[in-house]
BAVEX-879800 format. One record per residue (C-alpha): residue number from 1; chain; x, z, y. Coordinates in steps of 0.25 Angstrom, whole numbers, plus 2048, in hexadecimal, padded with zeros to 3 digits. Last residue first. Example, Ala and Ser with C-alpha at 12.3 -4.5 7.8 and 13.67 -1.06 7.14 Angstrom:
<rs>
+-----+-------+-----+-----+-----+
:   n : chain :   x :   z :   y :
+-----+-------+-----+-----+-----+
:   2 :     A : 837 : 81D : 7FC :
:   1 :     A : 831 : 81F : 7EE :
+-----+-------+-----+-----+-----+
</rs>
This chain:
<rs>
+-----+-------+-----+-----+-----+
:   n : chain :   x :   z :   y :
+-----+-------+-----+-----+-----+
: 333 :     A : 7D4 : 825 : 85D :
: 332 :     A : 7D8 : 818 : 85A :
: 331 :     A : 7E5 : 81A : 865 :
: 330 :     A : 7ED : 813 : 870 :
: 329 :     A : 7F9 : 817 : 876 :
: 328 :     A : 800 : 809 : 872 :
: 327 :     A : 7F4 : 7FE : 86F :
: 326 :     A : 7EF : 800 : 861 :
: 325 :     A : 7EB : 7F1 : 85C :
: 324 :     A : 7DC : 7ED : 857 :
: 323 :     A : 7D5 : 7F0 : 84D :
: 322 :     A : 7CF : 7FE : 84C :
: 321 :     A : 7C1 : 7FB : 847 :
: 320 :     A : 7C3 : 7F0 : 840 :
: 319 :     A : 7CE : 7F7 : 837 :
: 318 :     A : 7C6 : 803 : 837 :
: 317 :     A : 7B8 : 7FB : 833 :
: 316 :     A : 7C1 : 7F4 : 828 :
: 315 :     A : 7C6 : 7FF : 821 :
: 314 :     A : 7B7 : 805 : 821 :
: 313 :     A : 7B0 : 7F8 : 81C :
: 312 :     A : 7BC : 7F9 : 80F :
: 311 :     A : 7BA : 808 : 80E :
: 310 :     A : 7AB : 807 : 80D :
: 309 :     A : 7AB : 7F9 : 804 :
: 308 :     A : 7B4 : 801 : 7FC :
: 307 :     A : 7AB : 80F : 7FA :
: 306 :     A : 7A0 : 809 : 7F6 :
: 305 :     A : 7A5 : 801 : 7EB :
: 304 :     A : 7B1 : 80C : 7E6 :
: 303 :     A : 7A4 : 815 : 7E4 :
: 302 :     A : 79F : 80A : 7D9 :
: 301 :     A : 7AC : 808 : 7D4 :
: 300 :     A : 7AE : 819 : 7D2 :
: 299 :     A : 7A1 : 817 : 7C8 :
: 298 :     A : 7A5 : 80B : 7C1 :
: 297 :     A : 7B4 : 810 : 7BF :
: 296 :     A : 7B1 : 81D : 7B8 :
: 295 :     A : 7A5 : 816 : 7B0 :
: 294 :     A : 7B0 : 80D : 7AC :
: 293 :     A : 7B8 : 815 : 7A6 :
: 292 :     A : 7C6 : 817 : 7AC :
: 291 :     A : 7D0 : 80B : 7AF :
: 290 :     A : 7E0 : 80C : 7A9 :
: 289 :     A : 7DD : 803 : 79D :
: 288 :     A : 7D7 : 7FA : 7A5 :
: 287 :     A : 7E0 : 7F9 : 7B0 :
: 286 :     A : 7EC : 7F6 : 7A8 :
: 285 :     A : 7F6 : 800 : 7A5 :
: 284 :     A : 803 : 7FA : 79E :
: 283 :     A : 80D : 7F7 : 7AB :
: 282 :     A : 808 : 7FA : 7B3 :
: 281 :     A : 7FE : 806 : 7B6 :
: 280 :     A : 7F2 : 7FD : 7BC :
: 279 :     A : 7F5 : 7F0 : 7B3 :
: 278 :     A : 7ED : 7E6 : 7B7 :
: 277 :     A : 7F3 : 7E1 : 7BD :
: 276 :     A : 803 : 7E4 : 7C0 :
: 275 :     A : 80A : 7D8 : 7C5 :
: 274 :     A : 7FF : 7D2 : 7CE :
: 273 :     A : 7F9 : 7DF : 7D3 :
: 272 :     A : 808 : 7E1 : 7D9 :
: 271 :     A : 80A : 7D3 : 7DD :
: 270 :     A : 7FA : 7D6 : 7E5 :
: 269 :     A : 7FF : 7E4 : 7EA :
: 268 :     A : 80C : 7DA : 7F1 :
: 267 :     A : 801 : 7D0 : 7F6 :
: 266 :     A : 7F8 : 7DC : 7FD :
: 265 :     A : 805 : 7E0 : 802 :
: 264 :     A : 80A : 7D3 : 809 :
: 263 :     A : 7F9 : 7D0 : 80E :
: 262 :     A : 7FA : 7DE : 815 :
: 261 :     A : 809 : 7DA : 81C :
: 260 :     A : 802 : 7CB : 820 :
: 259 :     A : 7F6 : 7D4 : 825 :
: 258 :     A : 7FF : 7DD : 82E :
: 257 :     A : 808 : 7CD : 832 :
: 256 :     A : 7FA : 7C8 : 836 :
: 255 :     A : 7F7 : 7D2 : 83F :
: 254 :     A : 7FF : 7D1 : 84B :
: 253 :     A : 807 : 7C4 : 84D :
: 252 :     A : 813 : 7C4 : 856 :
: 251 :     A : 81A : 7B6 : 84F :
: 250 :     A : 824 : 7BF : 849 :
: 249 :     A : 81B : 7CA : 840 :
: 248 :     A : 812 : 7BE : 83B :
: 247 :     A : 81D : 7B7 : 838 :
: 246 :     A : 821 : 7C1 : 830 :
: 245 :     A : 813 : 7C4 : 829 :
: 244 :     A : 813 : 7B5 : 827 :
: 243 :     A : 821 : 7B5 : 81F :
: 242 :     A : 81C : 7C2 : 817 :
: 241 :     A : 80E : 7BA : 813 :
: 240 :     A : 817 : 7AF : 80C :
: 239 :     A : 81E : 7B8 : 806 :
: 238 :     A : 812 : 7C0 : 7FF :
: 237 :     A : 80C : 7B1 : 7FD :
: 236 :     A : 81A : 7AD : 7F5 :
: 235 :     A : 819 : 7BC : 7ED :
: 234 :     A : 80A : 7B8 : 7E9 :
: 233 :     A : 80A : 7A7 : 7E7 :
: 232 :     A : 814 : 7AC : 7DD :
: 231 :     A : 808 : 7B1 : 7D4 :
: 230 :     A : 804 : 7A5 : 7CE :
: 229 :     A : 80D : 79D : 7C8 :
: 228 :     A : 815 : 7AA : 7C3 :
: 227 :     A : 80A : 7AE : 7BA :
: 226 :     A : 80A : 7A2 : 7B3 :
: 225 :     A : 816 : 7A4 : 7AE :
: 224 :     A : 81D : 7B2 : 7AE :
: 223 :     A : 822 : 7B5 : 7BB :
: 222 :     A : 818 : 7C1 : 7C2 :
: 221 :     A : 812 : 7C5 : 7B5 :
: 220 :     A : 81E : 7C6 : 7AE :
: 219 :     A : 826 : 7CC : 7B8 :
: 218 :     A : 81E : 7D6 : 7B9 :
: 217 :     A : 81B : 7DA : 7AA :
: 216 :     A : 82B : 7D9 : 7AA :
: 215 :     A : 82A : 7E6 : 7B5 :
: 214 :     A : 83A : 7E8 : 7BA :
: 213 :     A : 83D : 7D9 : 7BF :
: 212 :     A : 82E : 7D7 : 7C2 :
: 211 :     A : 82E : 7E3 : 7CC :
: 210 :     A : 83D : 7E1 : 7D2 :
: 209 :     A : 838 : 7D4 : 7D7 :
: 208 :     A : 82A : 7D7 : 7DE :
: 207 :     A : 833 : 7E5 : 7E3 :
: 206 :     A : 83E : 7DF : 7E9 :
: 205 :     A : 834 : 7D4 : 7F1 :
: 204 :     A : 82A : 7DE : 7F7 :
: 203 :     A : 835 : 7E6 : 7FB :
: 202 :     A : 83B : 7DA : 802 :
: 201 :     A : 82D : 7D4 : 807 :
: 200 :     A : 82B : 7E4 : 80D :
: 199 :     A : 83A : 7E5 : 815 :
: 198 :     A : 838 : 7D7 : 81A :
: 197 :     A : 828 : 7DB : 81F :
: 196 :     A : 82E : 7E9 : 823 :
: 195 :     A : 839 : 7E3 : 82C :
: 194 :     A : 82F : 7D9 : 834 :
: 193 :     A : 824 : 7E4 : 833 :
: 192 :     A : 82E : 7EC : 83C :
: 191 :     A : 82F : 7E2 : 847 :
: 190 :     A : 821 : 7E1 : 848 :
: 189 :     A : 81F : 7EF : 848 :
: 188 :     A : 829 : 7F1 : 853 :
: 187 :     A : 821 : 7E9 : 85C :
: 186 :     A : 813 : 7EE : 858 :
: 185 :     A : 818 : 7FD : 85A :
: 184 :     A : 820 : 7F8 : 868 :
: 183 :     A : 812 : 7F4 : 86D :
: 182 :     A : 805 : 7F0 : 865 :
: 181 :     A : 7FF : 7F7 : 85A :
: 180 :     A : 7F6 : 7F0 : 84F :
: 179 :     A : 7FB : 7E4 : 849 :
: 178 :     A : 808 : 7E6 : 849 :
: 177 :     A : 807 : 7F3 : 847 :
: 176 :     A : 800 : 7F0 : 83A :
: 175 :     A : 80A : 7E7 : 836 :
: 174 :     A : 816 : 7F3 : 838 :
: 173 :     A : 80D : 7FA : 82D :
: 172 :     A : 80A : 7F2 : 824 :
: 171 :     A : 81A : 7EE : 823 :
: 170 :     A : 81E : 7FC : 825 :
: 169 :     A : 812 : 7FE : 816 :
: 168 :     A : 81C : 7F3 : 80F :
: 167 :     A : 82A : 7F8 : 814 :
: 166 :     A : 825 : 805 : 80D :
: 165 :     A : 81E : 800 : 801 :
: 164 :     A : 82A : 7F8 : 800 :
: 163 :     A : 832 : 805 : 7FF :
: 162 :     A : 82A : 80B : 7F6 :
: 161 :     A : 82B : 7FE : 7EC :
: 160 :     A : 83B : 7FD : 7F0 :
: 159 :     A : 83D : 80B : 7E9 :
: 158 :     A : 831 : 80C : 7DF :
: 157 :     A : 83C : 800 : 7D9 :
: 156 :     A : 846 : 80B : 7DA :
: 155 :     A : 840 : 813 : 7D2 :
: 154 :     A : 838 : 821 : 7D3 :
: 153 :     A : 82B : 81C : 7CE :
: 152 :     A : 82F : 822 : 7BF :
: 151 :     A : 82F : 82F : 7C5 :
: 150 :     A : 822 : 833 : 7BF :
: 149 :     A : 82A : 83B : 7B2 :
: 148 :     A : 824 : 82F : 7A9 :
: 147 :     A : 819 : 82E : 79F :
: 146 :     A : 80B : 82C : 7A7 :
: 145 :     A : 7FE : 82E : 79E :
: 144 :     A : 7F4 : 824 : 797 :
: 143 :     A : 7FA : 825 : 789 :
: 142 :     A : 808 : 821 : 78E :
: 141 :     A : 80D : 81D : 79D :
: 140 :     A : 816 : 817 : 7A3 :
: 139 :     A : 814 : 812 : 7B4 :
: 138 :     A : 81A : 804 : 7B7 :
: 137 :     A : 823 : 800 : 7C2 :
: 136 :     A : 819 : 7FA : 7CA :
: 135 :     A : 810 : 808 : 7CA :
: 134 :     A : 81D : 80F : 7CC :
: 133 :     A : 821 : 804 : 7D9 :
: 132 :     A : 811 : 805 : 7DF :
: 131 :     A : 812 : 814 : 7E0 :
: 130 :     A : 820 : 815 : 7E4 :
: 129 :     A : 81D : 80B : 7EE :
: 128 :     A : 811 : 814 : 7F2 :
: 127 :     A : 81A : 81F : 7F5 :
: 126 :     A : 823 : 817 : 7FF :
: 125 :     A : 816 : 815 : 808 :
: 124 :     A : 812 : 825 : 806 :
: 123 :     A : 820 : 82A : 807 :
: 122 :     A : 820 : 81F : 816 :
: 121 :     A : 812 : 824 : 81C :
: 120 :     A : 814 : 834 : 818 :
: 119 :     A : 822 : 831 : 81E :
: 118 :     A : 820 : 82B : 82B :
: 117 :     A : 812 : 832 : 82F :
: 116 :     A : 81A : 83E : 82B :
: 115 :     A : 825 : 83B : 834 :
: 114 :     A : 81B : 839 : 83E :
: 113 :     A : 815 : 845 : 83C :
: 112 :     A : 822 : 84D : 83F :
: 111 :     A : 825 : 846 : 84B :
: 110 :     A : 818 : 846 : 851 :
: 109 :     A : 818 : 853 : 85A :
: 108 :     A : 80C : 859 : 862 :
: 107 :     A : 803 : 855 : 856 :
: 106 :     A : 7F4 : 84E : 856 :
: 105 :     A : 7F7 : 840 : 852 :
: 104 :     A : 803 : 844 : 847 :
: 103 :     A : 7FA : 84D : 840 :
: 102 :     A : 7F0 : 842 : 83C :
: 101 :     A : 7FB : 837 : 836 :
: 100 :     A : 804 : 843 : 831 :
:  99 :     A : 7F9 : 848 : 828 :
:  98 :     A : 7F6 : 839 : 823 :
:  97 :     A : 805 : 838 : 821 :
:  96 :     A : 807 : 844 : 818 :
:  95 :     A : 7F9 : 841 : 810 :
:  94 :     A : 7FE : 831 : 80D :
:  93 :     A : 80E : 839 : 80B :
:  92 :     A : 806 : 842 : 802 :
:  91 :     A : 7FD : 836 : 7FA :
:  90 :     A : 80B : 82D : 7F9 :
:  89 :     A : 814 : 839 : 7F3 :
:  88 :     A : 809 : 83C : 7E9 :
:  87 :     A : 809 : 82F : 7E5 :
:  86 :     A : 817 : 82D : 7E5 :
:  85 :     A : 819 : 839 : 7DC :
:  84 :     A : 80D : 837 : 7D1 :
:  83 :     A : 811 : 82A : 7CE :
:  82 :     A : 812 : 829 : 7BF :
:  81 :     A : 809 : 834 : 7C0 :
:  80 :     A : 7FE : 82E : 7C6 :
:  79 :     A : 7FE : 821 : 7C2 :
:  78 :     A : 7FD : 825 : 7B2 :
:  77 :     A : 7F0 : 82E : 7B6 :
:  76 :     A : 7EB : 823 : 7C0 :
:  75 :     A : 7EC : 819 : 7B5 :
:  74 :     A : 7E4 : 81E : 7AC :
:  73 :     A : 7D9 : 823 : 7B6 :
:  72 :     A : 7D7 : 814 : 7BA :
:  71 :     A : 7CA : 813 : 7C2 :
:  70 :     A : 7CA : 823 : 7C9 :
:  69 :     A : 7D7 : 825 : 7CA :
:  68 :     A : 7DB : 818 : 7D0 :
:  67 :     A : 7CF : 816 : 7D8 :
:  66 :     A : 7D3 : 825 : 7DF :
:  65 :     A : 7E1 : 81F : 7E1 :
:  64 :     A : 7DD : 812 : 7E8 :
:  63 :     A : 7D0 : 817 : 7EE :
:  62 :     A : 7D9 : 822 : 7F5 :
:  61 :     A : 7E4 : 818 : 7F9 :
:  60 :     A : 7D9 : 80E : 800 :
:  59 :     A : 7D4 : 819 : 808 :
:  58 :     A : 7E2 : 819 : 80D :
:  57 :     A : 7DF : 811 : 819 :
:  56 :     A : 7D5 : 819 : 820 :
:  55 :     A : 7E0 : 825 : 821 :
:  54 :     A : 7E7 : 819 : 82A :
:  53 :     A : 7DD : 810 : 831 :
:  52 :     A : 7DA : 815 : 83D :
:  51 :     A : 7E6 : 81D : 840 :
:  50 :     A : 7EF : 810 : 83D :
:  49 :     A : 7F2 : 809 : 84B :
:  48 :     A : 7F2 : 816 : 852 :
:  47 :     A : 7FE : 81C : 848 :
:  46 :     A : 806 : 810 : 84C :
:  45 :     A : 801 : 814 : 85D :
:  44 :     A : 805 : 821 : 85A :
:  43 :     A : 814 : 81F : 853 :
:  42 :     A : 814 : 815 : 860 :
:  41 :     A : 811 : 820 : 86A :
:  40 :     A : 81A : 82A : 864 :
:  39 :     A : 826 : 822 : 866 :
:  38 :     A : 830 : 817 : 860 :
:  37 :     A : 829 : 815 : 852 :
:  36 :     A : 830 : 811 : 846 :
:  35 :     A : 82F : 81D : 840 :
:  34 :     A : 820 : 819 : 83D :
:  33 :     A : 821 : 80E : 836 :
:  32 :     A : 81F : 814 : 828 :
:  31 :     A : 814 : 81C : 82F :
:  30 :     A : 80F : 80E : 834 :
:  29 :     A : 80F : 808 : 826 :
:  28 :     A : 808 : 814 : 81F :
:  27 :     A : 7FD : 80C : 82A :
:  26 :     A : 800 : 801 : 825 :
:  25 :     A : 7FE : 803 : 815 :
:  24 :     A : 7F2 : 809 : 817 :
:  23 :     A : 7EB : 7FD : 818 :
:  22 :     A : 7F3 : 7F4 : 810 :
:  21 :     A : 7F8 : 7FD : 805 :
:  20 :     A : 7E9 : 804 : 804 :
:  19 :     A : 7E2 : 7F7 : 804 :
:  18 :     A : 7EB : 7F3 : 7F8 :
:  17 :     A : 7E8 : 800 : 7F1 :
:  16 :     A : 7D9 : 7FF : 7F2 :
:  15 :     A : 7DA : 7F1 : 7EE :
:  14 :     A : 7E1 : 7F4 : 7E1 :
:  13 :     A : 7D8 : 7FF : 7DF :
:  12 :     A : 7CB : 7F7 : 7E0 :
:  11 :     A : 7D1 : 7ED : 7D6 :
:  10 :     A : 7D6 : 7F6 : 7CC :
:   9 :     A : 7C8 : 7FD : 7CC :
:   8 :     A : 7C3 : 7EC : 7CC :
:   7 :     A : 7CB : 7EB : 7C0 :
:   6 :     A : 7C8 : 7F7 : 7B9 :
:   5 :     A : 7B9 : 7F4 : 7B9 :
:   4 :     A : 7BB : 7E7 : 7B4 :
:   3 :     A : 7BF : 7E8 : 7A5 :
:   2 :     A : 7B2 : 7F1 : 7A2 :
:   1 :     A : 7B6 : 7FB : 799 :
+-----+-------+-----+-----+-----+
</rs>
């Protein structure tokens, strides 16, 4: 098997899951946010900021999961039912919220579809911490297949990880108003990124300790020598970025503090890739041994090449296109 393929099939995936948290991240942010609201008017203008963007955004999820059957069969049929649950959870609270997203423009009364904007947005958020949590905590298997009763995610550490999600996706999300909307909405927002920025860098923190003290391959990795020498530049930079993001948020500016909440994540999915390559179902199934033949991942990585450049040019079209802030009462459409 030729060693690469799977790397650059671990590659692509890896981006394609970092894109989806940033970019859909925000606006599950805004649903997140959403009871936060005074009035109908602003609950419109937060939906305005994202209607673009939103169902665009989870492309990302699709190329993730589909790449992940398709390149490593292996360790999509251990994944699978370790997590079956959560994963299930997350794609019906995306359908839930997608459902209430359209319905909610067109109805006489909002109530009930904002509460499901709310729910579908935060079960799905909370889900993917579930997610990221039994993928941390290591998935057993024997002879190729799951052994366990799929509840093994169900701990307390999956706890604070959904929560983080949570708090993680708000902070996204409060950004994006920031940066996007102007009034009472961009006012409020800014004081809510404030909460959410301490809420995500405590999170962040129980859950960097509690990993290595729980996984020895971990904390070997992260503390042993010489490995120690060079990875602290990664939790000082994270903190570093933290402090600008705050100061962003008190000295009035707009877009630097969204980017500095994008730059947080992308450092916490680096900690991650850090601790755990390159095994793809920690903590013994390494990419390699999970890949499928060749001939499988030649022939989807040559659709994967067309199709990219196409989504990537098309992400950036919208976002150029519909730059700019949504003033109250005003609409994309």
């Amino acid at each position: 098997m030729e060693w690469y393929l799977p790397v650059i099939w671990a590659a692509l995936i890896g981006t394609a899951v970092a894109l989806y948290v940033c970019l859909d991240g925000f606006d599950l942010g805004i649903g997140i946010l959403f009871p936060t609201s005074k009035s109908e008017a602003e609950r419109d203008q937060m939906m305005r900021s994202i209607a673009p963007f939103w169902d665009g955004n989870e492309t990302w999820l699709v190329l993730g999961g589909a790449g992940l059957f398709v390149a490593f069969p292996h360790a999509y049929a251990v994944i699978m039912p370790a997590l079956y649950l959560p994963v299930i959870f997350m794609l019906l609270s995306l359908v839930f919220r997608g459902v209430a997203f359209e319905f909610r423009t067109v109805s006489r009364s909002k109530t009930w579809w904002n509460f499901a904007f709310t729910a579908g947005s935060t079960l799905a958020a909370f889900c993917q911490g579930l997610i990221l949590a039994g993928l941390i905590q290591g998935i057993r298997f024997e002879n190729g297949a799951f052994v366990g009763n799929g509840f093994e995610w169900a701990t307390p550490f999956a706890l604070v990880c959904g929560l983080g999600v949570v708090a993680g996706y708000g902070l996204l999300g409060s950004t994006w108003l920031v940066m996007k909307t102007t009034g009472p909405v961009a006012d409020r927002a800014r004081g809510q990124a404030k909460m959410l920025l301490l809420a995500v860098l405590v999170l962040m923190g129980v859950v960097s300790l509690w990993t290595p003290l729980t996984q020895p391959a971990i904390a070997q990795r992260w503390f042993s020598l010489p490995n120690i020498l060079y990875l602290w530049p990664v939790p000082v930079v994270t903190a570093l970025i933290a402090f600008g993001a705050w100061r962003a948020l008190e000295n009035g500016r707009e877009v630097r503090p969204f980017f500095a909440a994008i730059a947080m994540f992308l450092l916490g999915y680096l900690g991650l890739v850090i601790s755990w390559f390159p095994y793809l179902v920690p903590p013994s199934m390494t990419v390699w041994q999970a890949a499928a033949v060749p001939a499988s991942q030649i022939f989807m990585l040559l659709g994967t090449l067309v199709f990219l450049p196409l989504a990537l040019t098309y992400t950036a079209l919208v976002y150029w296109l519909f730059r700019g802030k949504v003033q109250p009462g005003e609409s994309y459409h």
